[in-house]
C-alpha positions as CSV (number, residue, x, y, z in Angstrom):
1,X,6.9,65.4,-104.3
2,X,6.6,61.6,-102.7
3,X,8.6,59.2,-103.5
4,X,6.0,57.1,-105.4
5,X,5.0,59.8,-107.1
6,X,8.5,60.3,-108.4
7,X,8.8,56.9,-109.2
8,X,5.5,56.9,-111.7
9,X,6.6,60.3,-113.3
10,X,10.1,58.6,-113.9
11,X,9.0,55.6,-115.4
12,X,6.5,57.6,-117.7
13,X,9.6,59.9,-119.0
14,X,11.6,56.5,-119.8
15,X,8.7,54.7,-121.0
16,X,9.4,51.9,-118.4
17,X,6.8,49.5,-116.4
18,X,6.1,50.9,-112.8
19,X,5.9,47.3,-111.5
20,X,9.8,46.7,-112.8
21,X,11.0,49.7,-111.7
22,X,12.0,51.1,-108.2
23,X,13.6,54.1,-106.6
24,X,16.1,54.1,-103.4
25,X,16.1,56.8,-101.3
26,X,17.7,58.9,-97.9
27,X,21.0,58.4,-99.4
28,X,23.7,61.2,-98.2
29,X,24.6,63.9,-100.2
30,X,28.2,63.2,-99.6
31,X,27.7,59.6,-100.6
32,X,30.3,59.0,-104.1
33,X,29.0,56.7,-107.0
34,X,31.2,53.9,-106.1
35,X,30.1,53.6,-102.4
36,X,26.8,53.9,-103.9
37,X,27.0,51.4,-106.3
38,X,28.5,48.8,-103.8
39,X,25.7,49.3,-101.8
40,X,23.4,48.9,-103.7
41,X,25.1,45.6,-105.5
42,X,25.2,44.0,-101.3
43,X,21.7,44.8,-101.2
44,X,19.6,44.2,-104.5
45,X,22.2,41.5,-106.5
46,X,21.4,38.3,-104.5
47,X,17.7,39.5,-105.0
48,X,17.2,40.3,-108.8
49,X,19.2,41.4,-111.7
50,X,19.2,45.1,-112.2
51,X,20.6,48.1,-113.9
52,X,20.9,51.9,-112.2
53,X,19.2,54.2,-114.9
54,X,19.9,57.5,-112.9
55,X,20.2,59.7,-109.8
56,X,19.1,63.0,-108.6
57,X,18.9,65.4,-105.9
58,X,15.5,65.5,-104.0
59,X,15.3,68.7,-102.0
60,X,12.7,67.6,-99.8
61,X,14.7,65.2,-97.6
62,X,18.0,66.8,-98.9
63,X,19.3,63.7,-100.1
64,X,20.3,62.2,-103.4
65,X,17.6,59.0,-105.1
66,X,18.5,56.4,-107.9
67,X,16.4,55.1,-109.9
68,X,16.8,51.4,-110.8
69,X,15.5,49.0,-113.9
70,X,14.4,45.4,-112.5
71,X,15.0,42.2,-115.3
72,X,11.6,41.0,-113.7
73,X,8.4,42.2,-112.0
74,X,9.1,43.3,-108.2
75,X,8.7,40.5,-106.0
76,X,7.1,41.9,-103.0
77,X,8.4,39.0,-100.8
78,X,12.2,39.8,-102.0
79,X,12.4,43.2,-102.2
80,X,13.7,44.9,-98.4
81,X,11.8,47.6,-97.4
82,X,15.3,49.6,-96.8
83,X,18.7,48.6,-97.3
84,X,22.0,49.6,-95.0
85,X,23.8,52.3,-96.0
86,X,26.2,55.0,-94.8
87,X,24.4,57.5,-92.8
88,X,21.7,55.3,-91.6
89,X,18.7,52.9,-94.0
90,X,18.0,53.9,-97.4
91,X,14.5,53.4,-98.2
92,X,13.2,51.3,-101.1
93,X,10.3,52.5,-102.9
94,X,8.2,50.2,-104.8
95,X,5.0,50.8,-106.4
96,X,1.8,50.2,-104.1
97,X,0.8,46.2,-104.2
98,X,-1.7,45.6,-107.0
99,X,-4.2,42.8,-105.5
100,X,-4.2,41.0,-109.2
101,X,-0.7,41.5,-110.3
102,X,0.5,40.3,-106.7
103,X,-1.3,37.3,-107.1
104,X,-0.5,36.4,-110.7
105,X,3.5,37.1,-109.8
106,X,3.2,34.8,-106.9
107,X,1.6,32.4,-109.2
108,X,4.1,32.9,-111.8
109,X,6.7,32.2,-109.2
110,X,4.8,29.0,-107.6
111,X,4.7,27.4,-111.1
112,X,8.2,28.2,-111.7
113,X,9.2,26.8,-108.7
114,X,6.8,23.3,-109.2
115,X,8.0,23.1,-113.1
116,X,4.9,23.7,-114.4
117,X,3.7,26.4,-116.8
118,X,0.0,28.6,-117.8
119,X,-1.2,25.6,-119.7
120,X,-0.9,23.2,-117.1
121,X,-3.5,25.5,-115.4
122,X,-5.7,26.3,-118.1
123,X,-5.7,22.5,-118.3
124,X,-6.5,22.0,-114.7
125,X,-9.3,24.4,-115.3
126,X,-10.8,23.0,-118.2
127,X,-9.2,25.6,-121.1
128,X,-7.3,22.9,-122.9
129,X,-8.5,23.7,-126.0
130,X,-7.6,27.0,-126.0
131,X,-3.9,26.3,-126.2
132,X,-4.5,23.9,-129.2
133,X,-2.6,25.1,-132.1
134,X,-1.6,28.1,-130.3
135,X,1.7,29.4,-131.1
136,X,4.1,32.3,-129.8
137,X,2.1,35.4,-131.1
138,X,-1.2,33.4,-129.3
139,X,0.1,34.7,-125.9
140,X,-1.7,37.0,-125.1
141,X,-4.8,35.5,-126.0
142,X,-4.0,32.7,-124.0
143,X,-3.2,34.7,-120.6
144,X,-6.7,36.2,-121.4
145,X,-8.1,33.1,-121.6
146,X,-6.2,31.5,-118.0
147,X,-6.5,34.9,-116.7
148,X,-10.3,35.6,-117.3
149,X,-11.4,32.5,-114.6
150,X,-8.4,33.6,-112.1
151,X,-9.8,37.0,-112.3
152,X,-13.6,35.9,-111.7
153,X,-12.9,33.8,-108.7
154,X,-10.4,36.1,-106.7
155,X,-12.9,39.1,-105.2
156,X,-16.4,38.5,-105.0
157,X,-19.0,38.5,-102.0
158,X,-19.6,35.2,-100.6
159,X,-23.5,34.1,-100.0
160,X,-24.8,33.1,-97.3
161,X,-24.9,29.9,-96.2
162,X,-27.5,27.3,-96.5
163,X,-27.6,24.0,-95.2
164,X,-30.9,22.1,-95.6
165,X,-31.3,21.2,-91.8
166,X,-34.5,21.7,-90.1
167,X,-33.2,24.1,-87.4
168,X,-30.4,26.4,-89.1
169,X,-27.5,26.6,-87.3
170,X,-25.0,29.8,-86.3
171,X,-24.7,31.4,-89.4
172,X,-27.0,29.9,-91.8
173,X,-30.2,31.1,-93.1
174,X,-33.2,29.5,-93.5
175,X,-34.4,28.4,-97.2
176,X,-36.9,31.7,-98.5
177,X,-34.1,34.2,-97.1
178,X,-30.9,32.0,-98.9
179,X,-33.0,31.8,-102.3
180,X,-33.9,35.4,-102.3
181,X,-30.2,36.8,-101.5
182,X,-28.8,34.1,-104.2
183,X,-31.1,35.0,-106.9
184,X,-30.4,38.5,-106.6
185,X,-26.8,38.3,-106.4
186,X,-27.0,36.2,-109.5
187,X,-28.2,38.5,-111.4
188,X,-25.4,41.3,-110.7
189,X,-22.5,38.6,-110.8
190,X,-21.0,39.5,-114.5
191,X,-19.0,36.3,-114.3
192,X,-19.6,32.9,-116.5
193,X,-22.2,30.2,-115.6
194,X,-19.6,28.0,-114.4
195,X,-18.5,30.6,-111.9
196,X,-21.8,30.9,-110.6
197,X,-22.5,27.4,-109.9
198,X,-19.4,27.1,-108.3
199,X,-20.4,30.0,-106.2
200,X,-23.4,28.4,-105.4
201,X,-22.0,25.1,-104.2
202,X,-19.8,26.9,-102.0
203,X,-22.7,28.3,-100.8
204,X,-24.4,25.5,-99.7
205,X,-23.4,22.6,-96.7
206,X,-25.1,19.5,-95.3
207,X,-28.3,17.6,-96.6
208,X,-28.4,20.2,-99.7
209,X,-24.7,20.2,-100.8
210,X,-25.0,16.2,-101.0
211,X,-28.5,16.5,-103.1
212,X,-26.9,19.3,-104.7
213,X,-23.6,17.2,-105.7
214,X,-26.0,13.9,-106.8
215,X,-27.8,16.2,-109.2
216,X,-24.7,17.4,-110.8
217,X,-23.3,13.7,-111.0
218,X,-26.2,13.0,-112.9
219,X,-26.3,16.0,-114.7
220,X,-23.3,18.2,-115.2
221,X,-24.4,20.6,-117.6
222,X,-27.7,22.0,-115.4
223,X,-27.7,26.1,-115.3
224,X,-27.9,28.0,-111.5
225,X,-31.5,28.6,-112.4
226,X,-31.9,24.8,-112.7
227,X,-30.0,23.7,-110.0
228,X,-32.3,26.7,-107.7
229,X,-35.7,25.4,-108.8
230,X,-34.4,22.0,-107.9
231,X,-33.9,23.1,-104.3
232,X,-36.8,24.5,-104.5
233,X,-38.9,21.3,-104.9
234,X,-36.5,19.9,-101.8
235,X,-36.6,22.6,-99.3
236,X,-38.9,25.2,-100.7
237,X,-42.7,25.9,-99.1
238,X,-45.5,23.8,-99.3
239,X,-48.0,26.3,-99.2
240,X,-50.9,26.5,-101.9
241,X,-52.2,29.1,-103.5
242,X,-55.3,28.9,-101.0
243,X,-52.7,29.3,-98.1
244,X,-50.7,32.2,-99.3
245,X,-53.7,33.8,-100.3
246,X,-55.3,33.9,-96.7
247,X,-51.9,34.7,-95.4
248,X,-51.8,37.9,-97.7
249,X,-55.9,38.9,-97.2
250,X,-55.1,38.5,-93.4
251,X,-52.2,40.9,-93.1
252,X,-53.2,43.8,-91.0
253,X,-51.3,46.9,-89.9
254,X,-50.2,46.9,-86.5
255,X,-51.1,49.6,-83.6
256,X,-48.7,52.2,-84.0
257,X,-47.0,50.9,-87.2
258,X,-46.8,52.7,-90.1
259,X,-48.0,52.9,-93.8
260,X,-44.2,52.6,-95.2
261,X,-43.6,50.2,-92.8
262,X,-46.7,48.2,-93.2
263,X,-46.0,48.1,-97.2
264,X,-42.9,46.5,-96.7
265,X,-44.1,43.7,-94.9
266,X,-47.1,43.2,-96.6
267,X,-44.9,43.0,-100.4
268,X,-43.2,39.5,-99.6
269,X,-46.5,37.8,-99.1
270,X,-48.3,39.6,-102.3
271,X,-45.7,38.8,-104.1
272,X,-46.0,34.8,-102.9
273,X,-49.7,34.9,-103.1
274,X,-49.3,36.0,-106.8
275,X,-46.9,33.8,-107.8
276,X,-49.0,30.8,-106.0
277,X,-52.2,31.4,-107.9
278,X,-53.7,31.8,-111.4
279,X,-53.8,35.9,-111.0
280,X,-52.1,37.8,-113.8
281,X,-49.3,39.4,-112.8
282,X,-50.3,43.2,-114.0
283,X,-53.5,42.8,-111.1
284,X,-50.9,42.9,-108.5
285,X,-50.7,47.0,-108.7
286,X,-54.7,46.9,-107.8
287,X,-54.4,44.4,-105.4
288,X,-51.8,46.6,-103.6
289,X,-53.6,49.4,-103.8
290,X,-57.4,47.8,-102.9
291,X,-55.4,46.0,-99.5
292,X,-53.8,49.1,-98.3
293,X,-57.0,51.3,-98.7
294,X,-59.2,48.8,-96.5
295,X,-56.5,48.0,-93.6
296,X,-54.4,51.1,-93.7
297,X,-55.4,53.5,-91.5
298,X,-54.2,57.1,-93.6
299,X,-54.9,60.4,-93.3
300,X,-57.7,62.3,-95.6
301,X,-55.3,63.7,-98.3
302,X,-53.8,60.3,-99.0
303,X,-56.9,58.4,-98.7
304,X,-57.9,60.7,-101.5
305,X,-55.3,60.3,-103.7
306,X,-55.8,56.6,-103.7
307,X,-59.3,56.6,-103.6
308,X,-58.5,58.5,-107.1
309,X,-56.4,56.6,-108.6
310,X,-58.6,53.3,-108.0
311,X,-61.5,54.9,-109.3
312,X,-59.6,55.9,-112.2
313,X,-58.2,52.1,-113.1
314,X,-54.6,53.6,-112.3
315,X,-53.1,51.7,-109.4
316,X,-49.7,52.9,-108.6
317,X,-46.7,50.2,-109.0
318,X,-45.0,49.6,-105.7
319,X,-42.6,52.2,-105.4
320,X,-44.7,55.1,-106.6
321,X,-47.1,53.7,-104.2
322,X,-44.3,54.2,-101.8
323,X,-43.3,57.1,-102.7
324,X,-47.2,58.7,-102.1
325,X,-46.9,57.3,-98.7
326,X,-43.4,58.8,-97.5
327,X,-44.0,62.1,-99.4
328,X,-47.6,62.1,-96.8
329,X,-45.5,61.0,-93.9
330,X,-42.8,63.4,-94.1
331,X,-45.7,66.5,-94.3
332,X,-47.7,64.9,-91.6
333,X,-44.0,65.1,-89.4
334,X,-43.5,68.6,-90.4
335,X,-46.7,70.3,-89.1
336,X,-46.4,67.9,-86.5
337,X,-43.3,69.6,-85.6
338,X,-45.0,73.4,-86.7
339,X,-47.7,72.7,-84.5
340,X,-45.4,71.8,-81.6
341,X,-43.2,75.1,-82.3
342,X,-46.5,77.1,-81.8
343,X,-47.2,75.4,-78.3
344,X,-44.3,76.0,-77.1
345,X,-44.1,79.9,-78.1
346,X,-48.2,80.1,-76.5
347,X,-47.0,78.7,-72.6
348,X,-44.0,80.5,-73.1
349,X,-46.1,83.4,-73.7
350,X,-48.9,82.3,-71.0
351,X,-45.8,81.7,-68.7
352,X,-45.2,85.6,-69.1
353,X,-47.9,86.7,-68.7
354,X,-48.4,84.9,-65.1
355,X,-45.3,86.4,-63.9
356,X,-46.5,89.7,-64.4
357,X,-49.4,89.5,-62.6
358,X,-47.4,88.0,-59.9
359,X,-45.3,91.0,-60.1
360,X,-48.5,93.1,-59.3
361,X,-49.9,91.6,-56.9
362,X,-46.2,91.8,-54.9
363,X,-47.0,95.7,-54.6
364,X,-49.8,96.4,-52.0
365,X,-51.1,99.5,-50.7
366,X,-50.2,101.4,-47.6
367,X,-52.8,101.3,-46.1
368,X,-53.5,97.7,-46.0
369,X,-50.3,96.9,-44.7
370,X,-50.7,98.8,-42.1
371,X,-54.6,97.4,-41.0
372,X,-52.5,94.4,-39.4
373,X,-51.6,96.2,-36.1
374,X,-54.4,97.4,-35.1
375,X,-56.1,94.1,-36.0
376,X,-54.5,92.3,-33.3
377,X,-54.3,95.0,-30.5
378,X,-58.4,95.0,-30.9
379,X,-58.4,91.2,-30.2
380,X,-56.0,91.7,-27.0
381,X,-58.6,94.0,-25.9
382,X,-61.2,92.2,-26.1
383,X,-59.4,88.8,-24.4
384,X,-58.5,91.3,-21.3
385,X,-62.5,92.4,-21.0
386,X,-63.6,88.9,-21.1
387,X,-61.1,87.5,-18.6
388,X,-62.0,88.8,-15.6
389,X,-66.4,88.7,-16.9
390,X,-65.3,84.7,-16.9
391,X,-64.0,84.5,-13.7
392,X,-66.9,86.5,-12.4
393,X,-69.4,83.8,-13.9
394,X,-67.3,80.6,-12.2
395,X,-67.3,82.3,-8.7
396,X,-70.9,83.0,-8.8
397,X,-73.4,80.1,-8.6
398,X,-76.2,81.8,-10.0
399,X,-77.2,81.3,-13.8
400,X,-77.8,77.8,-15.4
401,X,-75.1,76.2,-17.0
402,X,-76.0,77.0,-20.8
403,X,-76.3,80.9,-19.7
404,X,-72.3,80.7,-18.8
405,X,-71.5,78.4,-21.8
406,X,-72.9,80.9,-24.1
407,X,-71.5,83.3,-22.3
408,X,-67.8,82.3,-22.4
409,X,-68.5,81.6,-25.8
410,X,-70.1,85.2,-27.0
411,X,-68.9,87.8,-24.5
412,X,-70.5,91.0,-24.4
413,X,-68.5,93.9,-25.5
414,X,-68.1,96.8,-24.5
415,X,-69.7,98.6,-27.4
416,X,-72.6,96.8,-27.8
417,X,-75.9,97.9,-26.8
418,X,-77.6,95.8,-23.8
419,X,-80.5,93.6,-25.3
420,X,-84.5,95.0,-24.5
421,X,-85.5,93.3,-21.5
422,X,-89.4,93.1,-20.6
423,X,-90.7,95.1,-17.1
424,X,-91.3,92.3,-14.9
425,X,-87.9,90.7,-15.4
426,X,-86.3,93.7,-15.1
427,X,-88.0,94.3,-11.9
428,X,-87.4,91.0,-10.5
429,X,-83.6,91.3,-11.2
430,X,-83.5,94.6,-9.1
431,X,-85.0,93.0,-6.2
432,X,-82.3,90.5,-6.9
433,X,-79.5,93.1,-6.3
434,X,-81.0,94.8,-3.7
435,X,-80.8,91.9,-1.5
436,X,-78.1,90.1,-2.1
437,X,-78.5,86.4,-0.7
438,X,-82.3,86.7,0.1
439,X,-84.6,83.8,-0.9
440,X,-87.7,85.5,-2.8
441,X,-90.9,83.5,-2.4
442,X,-93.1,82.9,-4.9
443,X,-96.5,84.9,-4.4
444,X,-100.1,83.0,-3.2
């Protein structure tokens, strides 16, 4: 069991307050009561006023734990974390800080310390009338009362910061976004009015805390809601109904962008070009609904669904308007991601299939293999024939030129039939060979 644990469950047996209560720890088994009281009375006594209720045995850390009544509430600035002891530190154990009660004990201690009481505060804070009258058995309405402000302005969320310049500076915000984040946090605040005015003044900085103090100085009793139309009039827009409506009408959606995200951005500037013009508030629904049907681009199904509903006179409000266009999105994604699935399984499949024909054409026949060979002894055959038929043609000065050109070029084979040649030419070419180097002369 921890020690703080032990602590609560002992101070719920004795029916005492945690936050006057502690436990002291680690002491040594073979620690007596009067080395433990002395110890004690060196460490606590120049601290607080106290009173030993009990000890025990704690098996965990195999040491003994007393358990001590404090005259006041544990001051957390007092109180040692440990104390020195025989064997080493005994540790102190204190319930955990409570934000609240730690700062009303400090208070409690600061207006001790000044001479001053509650009711000087509840003065300072504009309660006065609340201790009029009041005697002892008031008390406790009365630390409600002083209590109730304390409480309010201790833990909240600061606003952001507006300043009225024309260019905001690091960490301000310009008018439209400052009014919108104040009037929303207005309305979850549960504190009084005068809180929230005072939150809103520490809000603000600049030209707009100095207008903002003049109104007050004039009028101290103005509401938030007063005091933010007045800024309004100061800093707010200029724009006309004519303005905000063009602004709206020419809202398109970008390349790319889409519906959810194009509904968002097009909201703020329905919502001005309503509130700037004489338009009943319950057209805004159609107005939505007749914008994003002819500058949306949408698929069928939802086109059809709207299309419905506007023929019908039942424009959806904004966020079931919304919720139409992210139910559509979300199916469009997953057959997007369907159809990618089955692209992926048909080239995986294609990509099989081409390695198996691969895989078969690999495997040749024999016979083929083989042709290779005998392919290139046939073309060293021939080159040896035609070599010395060349040579042959060079040495000998007979024959034109284009007779040895084609020649070289298309040698006669060996296998191939000699060409038909006609009687006189035949003739004439055996006189030719029978005298070799004769001049023939041509006949009268």
């Amino acid at each position: 069991m921890a020690a703080v644990t032990l602590l609560e469950d002992w101070c719920k047996g004795m029916d005492l307050d945690p936050r006057k209560a502690l436990l002291i720890v680690g002491i040594p088994v073979e620690c007596s009561e009067m080395e433990i009281k002395e110890t004690v009375k060196a460490g606590l006594q120049p601290l607080c006023a106290y009173r030993v209720l009990g000890r025990m045995f704690r098996r965990e850390d195999n040491a003994k734990a007393i358990f001590i009544e404090l005259a006041e509430f544990v001051n957390f600035t007092m109180i040692p974390s440990q104390i020195p002891g025989k064997g080493g530190a005994w540790e102190v154990v204190v319930k955990p800080r409570n934000s609240d009660d730690e700062f009303i004990t400090r208070l409690n201690y600061f207006l001790k310390d000044e001479g001053r009481k509650m009711a000087d505060v509840a003065k300072i804070l504009g309660y006065s009338s609340v201790t009029e009258g009041m005697g002892p058995e008031g008390s406790s309405q009365f630390k409600l009362a002083v209590l109730q402000p304390l409480k309010e302005s201790m833990w909240y969320r600061k606003l952001k910061v507006f300043s009225g310049n024309t260019f905001p500076g690091p960490g301000e915000e310009n008018f439209e976004v400052w009014l919108e984040h104040v009037t929303e946090m207005m309305k979850v605040w549960p504190v009084s009015m005068v809180e929230k005015r005072r939150r809103l003044l520490e809000s603000l900085c600049g030209p707009a805390l100095s207008i903002m103090r003049m109104l007050l100085a004039n009028n101290d009793s103005m509401t938030v809601e007063q005091c933010l139309d007045a800024l309004t009039q100061i800093f707010g827009s200029k724009e006309d109904c004519r303005t905000s409506q063009f602004k709206f009408f020419q809202t398109f959606q970008l390349s790319g962008e889409k519906i959810s995200v194009f509904l968002l951005r097009l909201e703020p500037l329905l919502q001005k070009a309503v509130r700037h013009s004489p338009l009943s508030i319950r057209s805004t629904d159609m107005i939505r609904l007749k914008h994003i049907l002819a500058r949306a681009n949408m698929t069928t199904s939802l086109r059809g669904k709207l299309k419905l509903l506007d023929q019908r006179g039942c424009p959806p409000t904004f966020l079931e308007l919304m919720k139409l266009i992210r139910d559509d999105e979300e199916w469009e994604i997953t057959m997007a991601v369907i159809k990618q699935k089955q692209r992926n399984k048909e080239r995986d499949r294609r990509a099989s299939d081409s390695q198996v024909v691969a895989e078969a054409t690999v495997s040749v026949p024999q016979g083929i293999v083989q042709a290779g060979p005998y392919c290139e002894n046939s073309t060293q055959t021939i080159q040896e024939r035609v070599a010395p038929c060349l040579k042959r043609r060079r040495l000998s000065g007979h024959g034109s030129g284009e007779e040895v050109c084609y020649q070289d070029i298309c040698p006669k084979t060996e296998n191939a039939p000699p060409p038909k040649e006609s009687p006189p030419l035949a003739a004439e070419e055996r006189g030719n060979e029978a005298g070799a180097g004769a001049m023939s002369h041509p006949k009268p």
